[in-house]
C-alpha positions in Angstrom: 24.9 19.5 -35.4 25.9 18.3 -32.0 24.4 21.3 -29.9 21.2 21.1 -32.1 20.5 17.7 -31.2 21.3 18.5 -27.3 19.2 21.4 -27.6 16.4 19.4 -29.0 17.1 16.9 -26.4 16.7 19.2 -23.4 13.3 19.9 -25.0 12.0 16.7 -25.3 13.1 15.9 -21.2 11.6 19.2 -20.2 8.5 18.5 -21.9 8.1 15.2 -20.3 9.4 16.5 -16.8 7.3 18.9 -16.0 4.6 19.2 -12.8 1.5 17.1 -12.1 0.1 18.2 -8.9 -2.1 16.5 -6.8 -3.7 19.3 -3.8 -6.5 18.3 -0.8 -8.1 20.4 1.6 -10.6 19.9 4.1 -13.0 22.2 6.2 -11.9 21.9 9.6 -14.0 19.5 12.1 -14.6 16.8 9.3 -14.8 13.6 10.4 -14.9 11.0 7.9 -15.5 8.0 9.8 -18.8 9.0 10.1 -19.2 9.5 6.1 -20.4 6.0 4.5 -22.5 7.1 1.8 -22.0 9.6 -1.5 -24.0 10.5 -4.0 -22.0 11.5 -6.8 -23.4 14.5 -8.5 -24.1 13.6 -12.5 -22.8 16.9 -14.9 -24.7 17.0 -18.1 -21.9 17.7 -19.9 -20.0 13.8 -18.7 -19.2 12.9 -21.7 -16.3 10.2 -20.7 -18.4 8.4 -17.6 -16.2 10.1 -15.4 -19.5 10.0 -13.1 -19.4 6.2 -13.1 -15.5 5.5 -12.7 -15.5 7.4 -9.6 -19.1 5.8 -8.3 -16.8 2.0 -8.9 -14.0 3.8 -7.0 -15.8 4.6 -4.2 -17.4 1.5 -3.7 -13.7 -0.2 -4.0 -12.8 2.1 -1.1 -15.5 0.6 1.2 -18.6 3.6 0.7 -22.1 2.9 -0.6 -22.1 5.1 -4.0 -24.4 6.0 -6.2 -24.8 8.5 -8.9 -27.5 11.1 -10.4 -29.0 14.6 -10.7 -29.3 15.4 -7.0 -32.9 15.8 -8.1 -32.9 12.1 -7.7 -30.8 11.8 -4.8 -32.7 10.2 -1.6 -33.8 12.7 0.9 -32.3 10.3 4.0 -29.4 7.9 3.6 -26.7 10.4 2.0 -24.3 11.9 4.2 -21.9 13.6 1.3 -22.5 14.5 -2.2 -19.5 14.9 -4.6 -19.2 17.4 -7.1 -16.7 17.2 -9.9 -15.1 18.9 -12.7 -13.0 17.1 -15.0 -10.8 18.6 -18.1 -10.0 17.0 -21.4 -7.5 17.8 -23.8 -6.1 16.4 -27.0 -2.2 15.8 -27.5 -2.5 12.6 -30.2 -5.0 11.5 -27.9 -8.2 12.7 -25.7 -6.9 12.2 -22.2 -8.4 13.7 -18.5 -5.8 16.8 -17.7 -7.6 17.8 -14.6 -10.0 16.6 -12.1 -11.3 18.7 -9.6 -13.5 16.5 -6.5 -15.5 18.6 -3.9 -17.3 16.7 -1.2 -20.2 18.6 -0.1 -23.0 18.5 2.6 -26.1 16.5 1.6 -28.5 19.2 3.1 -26.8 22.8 3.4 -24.1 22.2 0.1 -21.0 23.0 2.5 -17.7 22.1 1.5 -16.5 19.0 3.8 -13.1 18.6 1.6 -12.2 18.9 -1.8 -8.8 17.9 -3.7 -7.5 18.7 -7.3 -5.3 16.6 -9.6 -3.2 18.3 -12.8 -1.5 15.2 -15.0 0.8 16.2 -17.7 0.4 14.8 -21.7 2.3 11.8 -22.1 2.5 10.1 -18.6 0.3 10.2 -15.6 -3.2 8.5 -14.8 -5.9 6.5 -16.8 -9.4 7.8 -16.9 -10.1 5.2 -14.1 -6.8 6.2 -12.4 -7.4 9.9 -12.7 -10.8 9.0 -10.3 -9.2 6.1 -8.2 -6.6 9.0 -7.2 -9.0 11.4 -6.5 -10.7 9.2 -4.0 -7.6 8.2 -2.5 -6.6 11.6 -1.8 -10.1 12.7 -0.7 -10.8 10.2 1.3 -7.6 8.5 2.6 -7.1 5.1 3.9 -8.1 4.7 8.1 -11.8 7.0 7.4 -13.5 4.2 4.9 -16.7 3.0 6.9 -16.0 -0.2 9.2 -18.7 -2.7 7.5 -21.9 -2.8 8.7 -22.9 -6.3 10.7 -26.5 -7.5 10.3 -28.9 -7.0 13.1 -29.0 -10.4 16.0 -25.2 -11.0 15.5 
């Protein structure tokens, strides 16, 4: 009895120990600081918002943000677009399992820098933390836009 219930003990912890993963990379001669505003790519299939918790989160970080079909997306006045793709699953609950970020060239659609986050069941990120992450990781702290003064001061 005693070696089934450390048996079934060492399962439970390796379930709930396993990996998450969080990976960035960026396309060499990026520079961030001159990045201040994204246009966040809208997926048809966005059924959770995901779209809109990452638009908040990039506006928290300092960018202008906005979000649509890049159909819609202003001709002047964007200098990234970001392109996600998130993953769901269902463990006694519908939670984000991955979020892939890419942030791409307005005009040409070249990859500037993209980062991917894996959470495992039980732990890990909210929906909103899942995208605050992502942001964080994409765009870290030091290349937010300084704020822009009005003209005559």
């Amino acid at each position: 009895m005693k070696s089934l219930l450390v048996a079934l003990l060492a399962g439970v912890v390796a379930l709930l120990t396993g990996c998450s993963s969080v990976t960035r990379s960026v396309a060499s001669g990026v520079d961030f600081t001159q990045v201040r505003s994204i246009w966040v790519e809208q997926r048809l299939a966005d059924n959770h918002n995901v779209r809109d918790r990452l638009v908040r989160a990039l506006r928290a970080h300092g960018y202008e943000a906005d979000a649509g079909p890049l159909t819609m997306m202003p001709e002047k006045g964007i200098d990234a677009v970001l392109v996600y793709q998130d993953r769901w699953t269902w463990d006694f609950r519908s939670y984000m399992m991955e979020l892939e970020a890419e942030l791409r060239h307005p005009r040409n659609q070249a990859l500037m820098a993209q980062v991917f986050i894996h959470q495992l069941p039980f732990r890990g990120y909210s929906t909103d933390g899942m995208a605050e992450k992502a942001i964080q990781t994409l765009l870290p702290r030091g290349s937010a836009p300084a704020p822009a003064v009005p003209a005559g001061l």
